[in-house]
C-alpha positions, 0 to 999 in steps of 0.5 A: 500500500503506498502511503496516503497523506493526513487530512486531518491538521487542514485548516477551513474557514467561514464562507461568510467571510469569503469574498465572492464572484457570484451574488443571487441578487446579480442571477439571470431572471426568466423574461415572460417575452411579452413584457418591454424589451427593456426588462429583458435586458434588466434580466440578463445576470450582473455577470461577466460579459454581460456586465461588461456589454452594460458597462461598454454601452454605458461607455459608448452611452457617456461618449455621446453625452460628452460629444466625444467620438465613438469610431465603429471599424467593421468587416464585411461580415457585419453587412451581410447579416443583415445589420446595416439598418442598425449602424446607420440608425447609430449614426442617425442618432449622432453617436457614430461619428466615423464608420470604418470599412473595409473594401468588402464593405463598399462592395456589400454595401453598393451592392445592397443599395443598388440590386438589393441583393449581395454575397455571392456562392464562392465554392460554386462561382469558383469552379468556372472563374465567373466568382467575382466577374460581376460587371455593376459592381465592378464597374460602378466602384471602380468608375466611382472612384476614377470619377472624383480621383482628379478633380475632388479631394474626397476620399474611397468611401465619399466617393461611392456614397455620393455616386450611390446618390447620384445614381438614385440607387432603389435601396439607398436607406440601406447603404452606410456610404450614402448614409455617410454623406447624407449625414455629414459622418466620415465612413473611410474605406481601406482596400487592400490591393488583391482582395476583392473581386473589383480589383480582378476585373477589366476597370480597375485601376491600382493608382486610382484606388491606392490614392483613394484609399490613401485619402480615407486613411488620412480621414480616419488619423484626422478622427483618430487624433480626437480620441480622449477619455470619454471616447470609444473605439469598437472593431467588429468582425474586421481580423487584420486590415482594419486594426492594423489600419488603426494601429497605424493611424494612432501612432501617426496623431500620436507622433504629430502630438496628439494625445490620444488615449485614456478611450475604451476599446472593443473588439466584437468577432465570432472567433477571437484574433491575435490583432484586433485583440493586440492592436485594438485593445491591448496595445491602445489602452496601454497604461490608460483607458480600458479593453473590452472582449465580446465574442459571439456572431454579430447577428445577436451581438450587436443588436443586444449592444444596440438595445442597450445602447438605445435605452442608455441615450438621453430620452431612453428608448426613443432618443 
């Protein structure tokens, strides 16, 4: 028999006079789903992320109160399940003053707004090479953007809104670009040259796009260099450009002396990365501000986000 340790001599003590994670009186409570959405998001537990959820829309909640920019970088994904009309109405309401996209985003974005469908079957289109070889699209952003690169100052994102405009296009309310210059909120776009499918097609043009999408970088520092306490920045869905983007613009404002810091940061995604987590979160709230991480699909997320948001803006659920 091999020798067994003596328990004897353990020493124990009070659960009162522990502290503790857990309190009954912070406990989910079941929602009859026919009261006010609001009480079922007084439901939700007092617990981990959804504390956190409450705490980061408060947060978003305090910036627009203070007047303070509350910058939304977002991949495509987010368009094309569905949540358009929810950024565009966070903007309506005031509180997102600068929109990031990727060049996904306009594609989705412009598609929406013109055909009224988007998103294409990779796996099948791919087999024959006619994935991506859709003409409008391609004709339309790229033509967009060697229209205005000459005369006009205006950046990727300006560019395609203003010509979605222009072009009356059938389902304009739900494109973000459009939204952005009718409301006057900068939404820049960020190509990276190769990655979607205008850049494969006969209109495209390399100077023509880098230009453009030199200028919306320029549009985001100049939004960036605004950042304070009270400010906010959230990444969803975007796992490389987009941070990397922002990291760039914020050394840049910082260099030319902005300060810079002391924001709340969040990186929503389905499936948590190495740089939204580094380059949104950690690395810009070093020493100051604060980190947020959500993980879950954007389609539940940011809606629950948004109801909360909504109850916290002056004049409650129908500021």
């Amino acid at each position: 028999m091999f020798p067994q340790l003596n328990f004897d001599d353990i020493r124990t003590q009070s659960v009162r006079e522990r502290s503790n994670k857990v309190n009954l009186q912070d406990c989910a409570r079941p929602f009859n789903g026919r009261d006010d959405f609001g009480l079922f998001l007084d439901s939700l537990p007092n617990i981990l992320k959804a504390r956190e959820l409450r705490e980061f829309a408060g947060a978003i909640a305090g910036a627009h109160r203070a007047g303070q920019p509350v910058i939304l970088m977002m991949g495509a994904h987010v368009i094309k399940v569905g949540l358009a009309p929810i950024v565009i109405d966070l903007m309506e309401r005031g509180v997102l003053t600068h929109v990031a996209l990727n060049s996904a985003g306009a594609i989705h974005d412009s598609e929406s707004a013109l055909f009224g469908v988007t998103s294409e079957d990779v796996a099948a289109n791919l087999q024959d090479g006619s994935f991506g070889m859709w003409k409008e699209t391609g004709d339309f952003i790229n033509g967009s953007l060697k229209d205005v690169v000459d005369p006009h100052a205006c950046g990727f994102g300006e560019a395609v809104g203003r010509a979605l405009i222009d072009a009356d296009a059938p389902h304009l309310p739900y494109s973000i670009l459009a939204a952005g210059v009718r409301l006057g909120v900068p939404v820049s776009v960020h190509a990276a040259i190769g990655t979607d499918i205008v850049h494969q097609q006969p209109s495209m043009d390399g100077a023509v796009t880098g230009e453009m999408s030199f200028r919306d970088f320029r549009v985001l520092a100049h939004s960036v260099k605004d950042l304070r306490d009270e400010s906010v920045v959230m990444n969803v869905g975007s796992a490389v450009i987009l941070p990397e983007v922002f990291l760039k613009a914020l050394t840049v404002v910082r260099n030319l002396g902005s300060d810079a810091r002391g924001f709340s940061a969040a990186n929503f995604d389905m499936i948590q990365h190495y740089r939204p987590h580094m380059n949104v979160v950690t690395r810009p709230t070093l020493g100051s501000g604060r980190g947020f991480v959500f993980t879950g699909h954007h389609e539940i997320m940011i809606p629950l986000l948004a109801a909360m948001l909504r109850r916290d803006l002056p004049g409650g659920s129908d500021a």
